[in-house]
C-alpha positions as CSV (number, residue, x, y, z in Angstrom):
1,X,-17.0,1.7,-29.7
2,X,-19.7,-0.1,-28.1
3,X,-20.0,-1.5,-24.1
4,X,-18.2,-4.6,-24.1
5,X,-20.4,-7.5,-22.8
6,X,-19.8,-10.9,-23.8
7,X,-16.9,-13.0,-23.4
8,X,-16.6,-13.4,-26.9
9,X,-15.5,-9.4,-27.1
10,X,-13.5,-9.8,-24.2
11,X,-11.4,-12.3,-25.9
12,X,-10.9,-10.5,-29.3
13,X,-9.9,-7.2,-27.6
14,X,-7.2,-9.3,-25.8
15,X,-8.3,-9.0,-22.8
16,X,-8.7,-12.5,-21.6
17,X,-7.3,-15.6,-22.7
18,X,-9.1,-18.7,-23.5
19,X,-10.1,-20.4,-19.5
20,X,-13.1,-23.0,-19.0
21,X,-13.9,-21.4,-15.8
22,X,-14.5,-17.7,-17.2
23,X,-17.6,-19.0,-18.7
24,X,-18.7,-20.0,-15.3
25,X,-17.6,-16.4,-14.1
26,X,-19.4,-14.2,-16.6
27,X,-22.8,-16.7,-16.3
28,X,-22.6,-15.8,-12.2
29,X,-22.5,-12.1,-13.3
30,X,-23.0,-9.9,-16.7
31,X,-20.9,-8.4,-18.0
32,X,-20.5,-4.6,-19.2
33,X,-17.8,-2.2,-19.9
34,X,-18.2,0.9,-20.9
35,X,-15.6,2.6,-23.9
36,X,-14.6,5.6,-21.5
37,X,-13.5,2.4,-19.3
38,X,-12.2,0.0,-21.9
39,X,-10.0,3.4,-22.9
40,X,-8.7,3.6,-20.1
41,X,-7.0,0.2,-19.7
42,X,-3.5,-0.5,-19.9
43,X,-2.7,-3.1,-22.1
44,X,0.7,-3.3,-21.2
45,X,0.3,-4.4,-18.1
46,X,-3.3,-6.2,-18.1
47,X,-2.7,-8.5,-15.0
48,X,-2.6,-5.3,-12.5
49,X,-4.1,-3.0,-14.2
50,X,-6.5,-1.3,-11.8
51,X,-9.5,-0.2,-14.4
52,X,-9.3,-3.9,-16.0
53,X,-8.8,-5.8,-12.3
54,X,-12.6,-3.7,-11.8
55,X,-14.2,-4.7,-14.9
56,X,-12.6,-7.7,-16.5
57,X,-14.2,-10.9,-15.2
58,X,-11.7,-13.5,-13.6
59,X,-11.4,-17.4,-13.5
60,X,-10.8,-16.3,-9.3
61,X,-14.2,-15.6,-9.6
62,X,-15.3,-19.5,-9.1
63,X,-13.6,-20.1,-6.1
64,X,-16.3,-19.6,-3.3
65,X,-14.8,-19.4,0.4
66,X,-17.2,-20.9,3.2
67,X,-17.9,-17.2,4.6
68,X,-18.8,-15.8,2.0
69,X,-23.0,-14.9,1.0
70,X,-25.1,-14.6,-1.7
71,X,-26.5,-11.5,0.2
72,X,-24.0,-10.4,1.8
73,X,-25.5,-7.4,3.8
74,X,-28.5,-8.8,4.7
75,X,-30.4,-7.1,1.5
76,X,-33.1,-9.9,1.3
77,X,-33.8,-9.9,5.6
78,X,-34.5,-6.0,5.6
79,X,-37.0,-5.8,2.9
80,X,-40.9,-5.4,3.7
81,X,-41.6,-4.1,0.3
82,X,-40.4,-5.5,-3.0
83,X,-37.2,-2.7,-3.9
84,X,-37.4,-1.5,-0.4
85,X,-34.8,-2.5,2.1
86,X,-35.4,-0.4,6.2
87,X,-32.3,-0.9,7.8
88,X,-32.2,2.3,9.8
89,X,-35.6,3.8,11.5
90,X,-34.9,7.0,9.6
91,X,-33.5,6.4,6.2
92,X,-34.4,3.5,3.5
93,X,-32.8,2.3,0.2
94,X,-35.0,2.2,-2.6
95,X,-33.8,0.1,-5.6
96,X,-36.0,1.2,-9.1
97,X,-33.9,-1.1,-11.2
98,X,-30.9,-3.5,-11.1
99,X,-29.4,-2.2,-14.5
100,X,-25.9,-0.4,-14.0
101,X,-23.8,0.9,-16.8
102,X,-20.7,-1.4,-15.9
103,X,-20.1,-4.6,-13.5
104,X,-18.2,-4.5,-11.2
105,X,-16.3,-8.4,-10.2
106,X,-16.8,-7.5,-6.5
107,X,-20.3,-5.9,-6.3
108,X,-22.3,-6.9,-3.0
109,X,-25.3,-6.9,-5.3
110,X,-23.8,-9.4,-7.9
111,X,-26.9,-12.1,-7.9
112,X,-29.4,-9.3,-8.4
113,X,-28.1,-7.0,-11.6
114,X,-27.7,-7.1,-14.8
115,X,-29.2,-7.0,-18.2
116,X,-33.0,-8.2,-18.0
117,X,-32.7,-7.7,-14.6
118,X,-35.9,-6.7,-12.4
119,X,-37.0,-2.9,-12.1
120,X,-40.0,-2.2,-10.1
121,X,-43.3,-2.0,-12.3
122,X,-45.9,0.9,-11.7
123,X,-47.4,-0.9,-9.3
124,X,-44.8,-2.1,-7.6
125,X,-43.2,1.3,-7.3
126,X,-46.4,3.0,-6.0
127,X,-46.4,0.8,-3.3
128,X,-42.8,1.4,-2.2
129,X,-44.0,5.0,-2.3
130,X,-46.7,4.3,-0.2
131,X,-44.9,2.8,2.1
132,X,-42.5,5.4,2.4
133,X,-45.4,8.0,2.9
134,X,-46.9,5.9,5.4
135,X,-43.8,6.1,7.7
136,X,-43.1,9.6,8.9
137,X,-39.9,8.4,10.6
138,X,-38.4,8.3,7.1
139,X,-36.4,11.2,6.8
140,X,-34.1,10.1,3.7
141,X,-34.9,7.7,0.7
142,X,-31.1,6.7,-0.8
143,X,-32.0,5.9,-4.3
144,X,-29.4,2.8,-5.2
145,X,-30.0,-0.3,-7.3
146,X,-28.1,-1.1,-10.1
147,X,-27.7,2.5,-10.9
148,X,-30.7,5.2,-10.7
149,X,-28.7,7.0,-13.2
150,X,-29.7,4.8,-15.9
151,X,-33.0,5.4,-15.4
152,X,-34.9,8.3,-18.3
153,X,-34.8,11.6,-17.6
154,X,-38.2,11.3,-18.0
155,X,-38.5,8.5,-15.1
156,X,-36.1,10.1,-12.6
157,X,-38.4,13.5,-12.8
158,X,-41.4,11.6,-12.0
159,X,-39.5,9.6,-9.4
160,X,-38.1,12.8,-7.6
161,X,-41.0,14.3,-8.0
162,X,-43.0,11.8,-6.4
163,X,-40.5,11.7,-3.0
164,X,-40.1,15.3,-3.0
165,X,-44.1,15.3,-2.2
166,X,-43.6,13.1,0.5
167,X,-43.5,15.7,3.4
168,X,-41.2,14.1,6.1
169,X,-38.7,12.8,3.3
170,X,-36.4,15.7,3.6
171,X,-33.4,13.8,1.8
172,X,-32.9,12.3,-1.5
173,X,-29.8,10.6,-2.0
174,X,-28.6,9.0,-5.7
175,X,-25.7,6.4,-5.9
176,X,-24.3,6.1,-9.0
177,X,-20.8,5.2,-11.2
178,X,-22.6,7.2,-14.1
179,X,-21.0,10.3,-13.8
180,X,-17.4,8.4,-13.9
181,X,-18.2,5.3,-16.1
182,X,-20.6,6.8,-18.8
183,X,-20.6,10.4,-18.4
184,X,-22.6,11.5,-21.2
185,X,-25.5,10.4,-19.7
186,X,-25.3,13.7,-17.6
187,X,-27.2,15.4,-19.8
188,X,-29.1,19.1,-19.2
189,X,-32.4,17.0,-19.3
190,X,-30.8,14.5,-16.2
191,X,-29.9,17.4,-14.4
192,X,-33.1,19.1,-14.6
193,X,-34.3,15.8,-13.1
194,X,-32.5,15.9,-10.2
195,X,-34.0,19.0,-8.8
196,X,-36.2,18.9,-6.1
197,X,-38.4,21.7,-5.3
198,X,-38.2,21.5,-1.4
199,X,-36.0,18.2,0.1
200,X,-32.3,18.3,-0.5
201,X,-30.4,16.1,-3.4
202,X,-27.2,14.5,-2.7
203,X,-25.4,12.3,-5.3
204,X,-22.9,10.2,-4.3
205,X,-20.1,8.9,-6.8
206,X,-18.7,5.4,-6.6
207,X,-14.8,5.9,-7.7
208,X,-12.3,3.4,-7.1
209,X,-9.1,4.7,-8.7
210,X,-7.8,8.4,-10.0
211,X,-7.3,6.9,-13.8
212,X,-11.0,6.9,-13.8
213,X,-11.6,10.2,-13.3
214,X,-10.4,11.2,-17.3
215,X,-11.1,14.2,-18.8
216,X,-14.7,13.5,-19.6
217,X,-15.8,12.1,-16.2
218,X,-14.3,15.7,-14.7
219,X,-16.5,17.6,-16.8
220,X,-19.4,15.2,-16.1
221,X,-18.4,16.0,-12.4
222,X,-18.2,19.5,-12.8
223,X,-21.4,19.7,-15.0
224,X,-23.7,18.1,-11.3
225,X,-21.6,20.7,-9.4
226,X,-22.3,23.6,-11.4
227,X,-25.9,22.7,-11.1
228,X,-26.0,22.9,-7.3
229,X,-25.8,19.0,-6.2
230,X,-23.1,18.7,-3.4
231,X,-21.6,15.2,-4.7
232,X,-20.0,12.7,-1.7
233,X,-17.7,10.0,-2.9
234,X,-17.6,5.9,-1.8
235,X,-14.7,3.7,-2.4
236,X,-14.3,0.3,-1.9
237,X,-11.0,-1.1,-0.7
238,X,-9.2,-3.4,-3.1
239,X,-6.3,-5.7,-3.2
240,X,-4.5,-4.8,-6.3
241,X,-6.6,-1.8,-7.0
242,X,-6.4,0.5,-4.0
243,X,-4.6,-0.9,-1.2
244,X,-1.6,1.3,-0.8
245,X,-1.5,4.7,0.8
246,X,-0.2,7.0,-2.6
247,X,-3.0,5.5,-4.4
248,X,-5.2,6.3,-2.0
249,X,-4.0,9.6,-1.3
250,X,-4.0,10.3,-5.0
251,X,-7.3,9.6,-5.4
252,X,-8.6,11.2,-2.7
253,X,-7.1,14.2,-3.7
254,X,-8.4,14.0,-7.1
255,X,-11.8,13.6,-6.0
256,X,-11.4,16.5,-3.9
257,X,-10.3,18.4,-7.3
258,X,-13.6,17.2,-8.5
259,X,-16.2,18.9,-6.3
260,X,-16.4,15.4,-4.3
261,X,-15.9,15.2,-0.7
262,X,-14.8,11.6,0.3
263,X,-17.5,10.3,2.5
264,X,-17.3,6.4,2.7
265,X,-14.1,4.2,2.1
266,X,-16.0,0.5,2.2
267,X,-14.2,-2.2,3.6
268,X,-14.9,-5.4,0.7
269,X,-18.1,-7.6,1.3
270,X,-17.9,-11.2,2.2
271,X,-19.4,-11.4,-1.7
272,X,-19.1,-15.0,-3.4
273,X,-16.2,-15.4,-5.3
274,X,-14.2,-12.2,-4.3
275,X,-11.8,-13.1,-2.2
276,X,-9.0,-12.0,-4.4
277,X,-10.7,-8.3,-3.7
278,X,-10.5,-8.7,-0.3
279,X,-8.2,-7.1,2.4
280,X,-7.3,-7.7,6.3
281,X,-9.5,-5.5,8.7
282,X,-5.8,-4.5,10.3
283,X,-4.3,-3.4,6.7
284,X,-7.3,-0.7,6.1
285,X,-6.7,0.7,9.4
286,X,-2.9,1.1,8.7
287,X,-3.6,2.4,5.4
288,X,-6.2,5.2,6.7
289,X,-4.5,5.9,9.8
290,X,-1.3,6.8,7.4
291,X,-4.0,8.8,5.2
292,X,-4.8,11.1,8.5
293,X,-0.8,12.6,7.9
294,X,-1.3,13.2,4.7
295,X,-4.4,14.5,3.6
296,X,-6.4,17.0,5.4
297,X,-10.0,16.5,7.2
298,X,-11.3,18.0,3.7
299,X,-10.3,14.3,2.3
300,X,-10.6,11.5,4.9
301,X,-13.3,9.2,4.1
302,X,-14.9,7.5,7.1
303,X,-13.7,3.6,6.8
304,X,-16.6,1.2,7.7
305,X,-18.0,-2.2,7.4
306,X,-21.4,-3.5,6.5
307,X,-22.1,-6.1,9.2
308,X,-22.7,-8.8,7.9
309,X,-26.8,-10.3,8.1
310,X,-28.3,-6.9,7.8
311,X,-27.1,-5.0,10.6
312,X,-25.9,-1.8,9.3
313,X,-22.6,-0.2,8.4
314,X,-20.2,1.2,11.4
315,X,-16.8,2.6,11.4
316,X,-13.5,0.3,11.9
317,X,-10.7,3.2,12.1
318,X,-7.8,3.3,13.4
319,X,-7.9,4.6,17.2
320,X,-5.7,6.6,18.4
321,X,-6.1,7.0,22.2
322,X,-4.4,4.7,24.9
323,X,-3.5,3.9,28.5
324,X,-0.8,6.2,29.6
325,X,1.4,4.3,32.6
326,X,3.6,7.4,33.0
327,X,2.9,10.1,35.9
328,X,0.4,9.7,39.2
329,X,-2.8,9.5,37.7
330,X,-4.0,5.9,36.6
331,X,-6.8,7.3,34.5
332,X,-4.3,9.4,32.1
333,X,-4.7,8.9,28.7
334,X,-2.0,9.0,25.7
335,X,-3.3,10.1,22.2
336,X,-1.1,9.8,18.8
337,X,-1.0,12.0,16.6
338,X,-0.4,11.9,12.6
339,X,2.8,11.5,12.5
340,X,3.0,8.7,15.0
341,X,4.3,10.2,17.9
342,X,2.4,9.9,21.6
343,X,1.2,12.5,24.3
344,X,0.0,12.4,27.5
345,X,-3.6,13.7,27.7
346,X,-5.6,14.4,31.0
347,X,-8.6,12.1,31.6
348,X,-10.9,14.8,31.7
């Protein structure tokens, strides 16, 4: 089986019905499902199924809510350099292509990829390089796009190759869904790519859900761990995909299975037309802070938020510290703990 990517395939595999307005969805983003994916979708139960609710385009799609932004994080504000965007005075994203091996419906980067859509040229590339060399302050270069995975062998070599010579770059970090959406792209000839000979590689794995994480994604996993490349995993928060505590305690654990450390849970962009994606601020907190009694520090991602225009992510976890208005001292404190209860703590 090929990657699905036309409506037309969609519709004779069943898995949409004949709707005016998914025309309009699929023209405001491409389309592309990958067989390990389309495998892994239950038929049965299509509506809520969490692998199709990823990949599957949706009439909800159309509906565009007044807050939400075309670039939603401020992409287009932070970018000197064509595929550059300096958010941070240390650390830059560099985007080599906007190709990715599946679409996500709730991608932040949904007006940018897709098939025919822009990688850097030579030239262009060298003078994101340049620009990077010409900034000592830049300590790590987070390869994103679309998905640097998708890139040759051949080109990621030459790419790593060409950071890793960059003195003060000391990190090199890769996003990517490959590993869990195509993973026979992790080949011996991509892993010899991503070897630096003197700054540290990092990959970091975008995984929503457990189901994705099938037999061959494991191995795929297993194969970069094998090799040495301490893997960090990202998850966005979705309604209907991941927004109660056993799924996300299941998947956390499976990660954790996997080599992966859970490093990011993202709260959902203001992207246009995802609103059906989109969760209250106050139900991730109650969903991690119930995570904290049930997984250990090994497998608590660090819940943020990309502020919207640009600003950078921070964290929006739960607290757990209070005014305590028991005893003499005014400037006690009370703390819960995982379970729920509350303790007095001394001020200093």
């Amino acid at each position: 089986m090929q990657t699905v990517r036309t409506l037309q395939e969609l519709e004779r595999l069943g898995l949409v019905a004949p709707e005016p307005r998914l025309a309009a969805a699929v023209d405001g983003m491409a389309v592309a499902i990958t067989p390990e994916m389309l495998a892994l979708i239950d038929r049965d139960r299509l509506a809520h199924d969490p692998i199709a609710r990823q990949f599957v385009p949706s009439a909800a799609e159309t509906e565009i809510a007044p807050e939400e932004l075309a670039d939603p994080i401020g992409d287009e504000a932070r970018s000197p350099v064509k595929g550059i965007v300096h958010r941070y005075p240390d650390r830059i994203l560099l985007k080599p292509l906007h190709v990715c091996p599946v679409y996500c419906r709730f991608c932040f980067r949904r007006e940018k990829v897709g098939p025919g859509g822009e990688a850097l040229s030579a030239d262009e590339l060298s003078a994101a390089l340049a620009y990077i060399r010409r900034r000592p302050q830049i300590w790590e270069v987070i390869l994103t796009g679309g998905d640097p995975l998708m890139l040759s062998p051949r080109r990621m070599a030459d790419l790593v190759t060409a950071l890793d010579a960059i003195g003060h770059v000391g990190v090199i970090r890769v996003h990517s869904r490959v590993p869990v959406v195509d993973p026979g792209r992790i080949t011996d000839a991509l892993l010899a790519a991503l070897k630096p000979q003197r700054a540290a590689l990092w990959l970091g794995i975008h995984c929503n859900h457990a189901r994705e994480l099938a037999p061959a994604a494991r191995a795929a996993l297993s194969r970069l761990a094998d090799a040495g490349i301490p893997l960090l995993g990202q998850t966005v928060l979705l309604a209907g995909i991941n927004d109660d505590v056993a799924t996300l305690e299941a998947l956390m654990r499976a990660l954790v299975s996997c080599r992966v450390k859970p490093y990011y849970l993202h709260h959902p962009d203001l992207v246009r037309g995802t609103g059906h994606f989109r969760v209250s601020i106050e139900r991730g907190q109650a969903l991690v802070k119930a995570l904290r009694g049930r997984l250990s520090g090994l497998a608590q991602p660090t819940y943020v938020l990309d502020v919207p225009g640009g600003h950078g992510k921070v964290p929006i976890g739960p607290t757990y510290l209070g005014p305590c208005y028991l005893g003499d001292d005014p400037d006690a404190l009370t703390v819960e703990d995982a379970f729920g209860a509350t303790h007095r703590y001394p001020p200093r």
